[in-house]
N, C-alpha and C positions, 0 to 999 in steps of 0.2 A: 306318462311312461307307457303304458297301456296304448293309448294311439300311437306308441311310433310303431308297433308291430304292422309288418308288411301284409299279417294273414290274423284275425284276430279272432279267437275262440270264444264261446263261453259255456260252462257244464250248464244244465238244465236250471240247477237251483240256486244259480248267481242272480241278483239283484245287480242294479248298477243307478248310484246316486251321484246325480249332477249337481255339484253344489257349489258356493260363492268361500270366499276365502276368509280368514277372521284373523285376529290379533289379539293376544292375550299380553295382557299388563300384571305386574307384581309387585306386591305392597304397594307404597306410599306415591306411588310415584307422582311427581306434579308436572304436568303441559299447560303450556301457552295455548294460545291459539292456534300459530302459525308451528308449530310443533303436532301438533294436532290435523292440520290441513295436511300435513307432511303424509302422515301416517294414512287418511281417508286417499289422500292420491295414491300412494305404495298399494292401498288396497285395490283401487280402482283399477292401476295397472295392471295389479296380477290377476284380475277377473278378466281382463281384455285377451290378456296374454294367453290365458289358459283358453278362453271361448275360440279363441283365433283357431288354436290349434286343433281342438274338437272340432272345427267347423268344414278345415280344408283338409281333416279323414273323417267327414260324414256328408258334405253337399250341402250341409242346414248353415244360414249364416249365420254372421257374428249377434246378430241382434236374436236369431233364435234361440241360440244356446246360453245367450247371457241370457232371455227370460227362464228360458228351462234353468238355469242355475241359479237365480234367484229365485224362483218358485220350487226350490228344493224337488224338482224333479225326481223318480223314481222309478227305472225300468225295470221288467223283467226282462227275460233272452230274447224272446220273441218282439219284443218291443224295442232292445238295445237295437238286433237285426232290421226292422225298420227303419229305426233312427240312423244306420249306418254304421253304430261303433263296431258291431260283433259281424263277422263274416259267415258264421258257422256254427250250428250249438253242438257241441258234442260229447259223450258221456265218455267219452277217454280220452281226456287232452292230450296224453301223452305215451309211444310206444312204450311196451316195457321195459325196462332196463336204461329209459333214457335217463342222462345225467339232470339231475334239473338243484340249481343255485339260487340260494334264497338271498335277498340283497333286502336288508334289515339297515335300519338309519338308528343312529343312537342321538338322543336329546343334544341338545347343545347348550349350556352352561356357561352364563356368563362370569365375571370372579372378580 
């Protein structure tokens, strides 16, 4: 989400963690093998997917960003700005009075 902004900020005392994706299981559950392989490729993909994107709004390729995201990477501003995520550090993101919408994701619940 963050990368599709055309101009991208960051305040002074943002961090920015580059990380690999995970899957959480509950209770009992039993896999196969081939149930299993499923799940490691779905991961696989969406590491791919995600590197991609970071890649082609930063100049660093797919192969770098997937190391940085498996080596649990962690920028600070000055460093996100090297890397290419952040365009700009600045200590007032945003004019006064501007409208700003928070877009919150709620759990999803199987049943």
């Amino acid at each position: 989400m963050y990368c599709a902004g055309k101009e991208r900020f960051s305040s002074p005392q943002a961090r920015f963690l580059l990380h690999g994706v995970s899957m959480g299981f509950q209770g009992n559950q039993i896999f196969e093998e081939p149930q299993l392989e499923e799940k490691l490729k779905s991961l696989r993909i969406d590491i791919e997917n995600i590197a991609k994107v970071i890649a082609e709004n930063t100049g660093k390729t797919d192969a770098q960003v997937t190391q940085a995201m498996l080596a649990r990477t962690t920028l600070n501003p000055d460093q996100a700005k090297e890397w290419g995520l952040v365009h700009n550090i600045k200590t007032e993101l945003f004019e006064p009075g501007t409208q700003v919408i928070s877009i919150v994701g709620s759990p999803q619940r199987s049943s």
